[in-house]
C-alpha positions in Angstrom: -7.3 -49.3 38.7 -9.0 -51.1 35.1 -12.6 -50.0 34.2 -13.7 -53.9 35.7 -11.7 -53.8 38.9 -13.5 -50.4 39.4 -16.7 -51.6 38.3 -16.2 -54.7 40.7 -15.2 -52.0 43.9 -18.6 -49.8 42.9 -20.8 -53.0 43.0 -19.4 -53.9 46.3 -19.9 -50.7 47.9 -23.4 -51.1 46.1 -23.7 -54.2 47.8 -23.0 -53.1 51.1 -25.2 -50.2 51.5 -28.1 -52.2 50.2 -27.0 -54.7 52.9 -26.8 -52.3 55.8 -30.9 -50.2 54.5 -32.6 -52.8 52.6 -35.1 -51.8 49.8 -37.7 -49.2 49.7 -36.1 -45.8 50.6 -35.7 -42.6 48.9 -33.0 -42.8 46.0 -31.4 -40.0 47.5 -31.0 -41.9 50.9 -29.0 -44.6 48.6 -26.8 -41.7 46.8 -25.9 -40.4 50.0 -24.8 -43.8 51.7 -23.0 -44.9 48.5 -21.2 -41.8 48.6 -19.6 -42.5 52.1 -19.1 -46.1 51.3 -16.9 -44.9 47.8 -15.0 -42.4 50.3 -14.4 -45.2 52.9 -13.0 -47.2 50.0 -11.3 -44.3 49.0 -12.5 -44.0 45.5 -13.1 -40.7 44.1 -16.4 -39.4 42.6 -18.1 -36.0 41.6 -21.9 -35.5 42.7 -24.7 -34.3 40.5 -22.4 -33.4 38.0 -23.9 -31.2 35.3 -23.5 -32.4 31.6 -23.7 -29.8 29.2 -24.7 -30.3 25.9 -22.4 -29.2 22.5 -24.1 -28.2 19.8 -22.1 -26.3 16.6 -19.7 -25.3 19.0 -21.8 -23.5 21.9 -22.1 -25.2 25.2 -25.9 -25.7 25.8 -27.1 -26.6 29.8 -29.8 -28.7 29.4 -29.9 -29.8 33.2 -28.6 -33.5 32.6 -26.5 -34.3 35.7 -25.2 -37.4 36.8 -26.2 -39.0 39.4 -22.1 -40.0 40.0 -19.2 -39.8 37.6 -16.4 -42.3 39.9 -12.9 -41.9 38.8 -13.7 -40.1 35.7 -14.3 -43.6 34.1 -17.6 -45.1 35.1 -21.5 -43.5 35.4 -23.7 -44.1 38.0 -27.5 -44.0 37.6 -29.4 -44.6 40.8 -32.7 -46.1 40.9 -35.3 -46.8 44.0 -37.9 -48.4 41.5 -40.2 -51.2 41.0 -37.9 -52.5 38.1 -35.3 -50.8 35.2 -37.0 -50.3 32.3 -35.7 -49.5 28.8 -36.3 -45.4 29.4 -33.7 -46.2 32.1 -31.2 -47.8 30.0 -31.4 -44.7 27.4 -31.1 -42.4 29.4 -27.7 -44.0 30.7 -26.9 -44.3 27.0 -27.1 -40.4 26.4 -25.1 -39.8 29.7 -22.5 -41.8 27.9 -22.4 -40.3 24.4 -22.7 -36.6 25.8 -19.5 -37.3 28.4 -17.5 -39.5 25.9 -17.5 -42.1 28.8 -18.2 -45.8 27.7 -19.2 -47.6 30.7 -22.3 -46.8 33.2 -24.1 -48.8 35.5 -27.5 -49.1 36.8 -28.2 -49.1 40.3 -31.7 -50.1 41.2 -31.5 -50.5 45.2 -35.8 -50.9 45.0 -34.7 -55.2 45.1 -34.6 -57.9 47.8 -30.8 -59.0 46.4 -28.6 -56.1 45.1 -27.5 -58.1 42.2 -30.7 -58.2 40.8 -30.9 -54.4 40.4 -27.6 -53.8 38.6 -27.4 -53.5 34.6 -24.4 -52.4 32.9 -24.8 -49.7 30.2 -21.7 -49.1 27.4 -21.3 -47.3 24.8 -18.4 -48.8 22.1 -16.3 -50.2 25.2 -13.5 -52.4 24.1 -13.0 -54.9 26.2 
């Protein structure tokens, strides 16, 4: 599956959770639900996955983790906020350089419409 296609299939799962519970619950609620919904569309992902940091050759653990790495390709940051704001948006930016990844996504499920709450993140993608 291309990066978009993949992107498109993680926005729809997105979609659907936020469908199903609404705004206003814990972003751990929304991690877990998206979870299923990527297994049910059988799309692989790893959890919390720690991000080490290299520096001069030695492997550094500076407790990043992602909040979902799906197919080895895309980033997922989840939100349960009053808005995204540009500390957001770095921090995605970091995940990216550190893992080598160029495409992350925002999920902010803290919105009336799902769409609203989704910004994409990359980091020298050529598309």
């Amino acid at each position: 599956m291309n990066i978009n296609d993949l992107t498109g299939e993680v926005i729809g799962a997105a979609i659907e959770v936020h469908k199903h519970l609404g705004p206003g619950l814990l972003e751990s609620t929304y991690e877990e639900c998206l979870c299923h919904e990527l297994s049910l569309r059988k799309i692989t992902y790893e959890r919390q996955k720690p991000l080490p940091v290299n520096y001069k050759q030695f492997k550094l653990d500076c407790a990043y983790r992602l909040d979902l790495a799906v197919e080895e390709k895309v980033i997922l940051e989840l939100k349960s906020c009053e808005r995204i704001e540009d500390i957001h948006k770095a921090q995605l930016l970091t995940y990216l350089k550190l893992s080598g990844l160029q495409l992350g996504l925002i999920l902010n499920f803290n919105v009336p419409i799902m769409k609203e709450g989704i910004v994409r993140v990359v980091n020298n993608l050529e598309e």
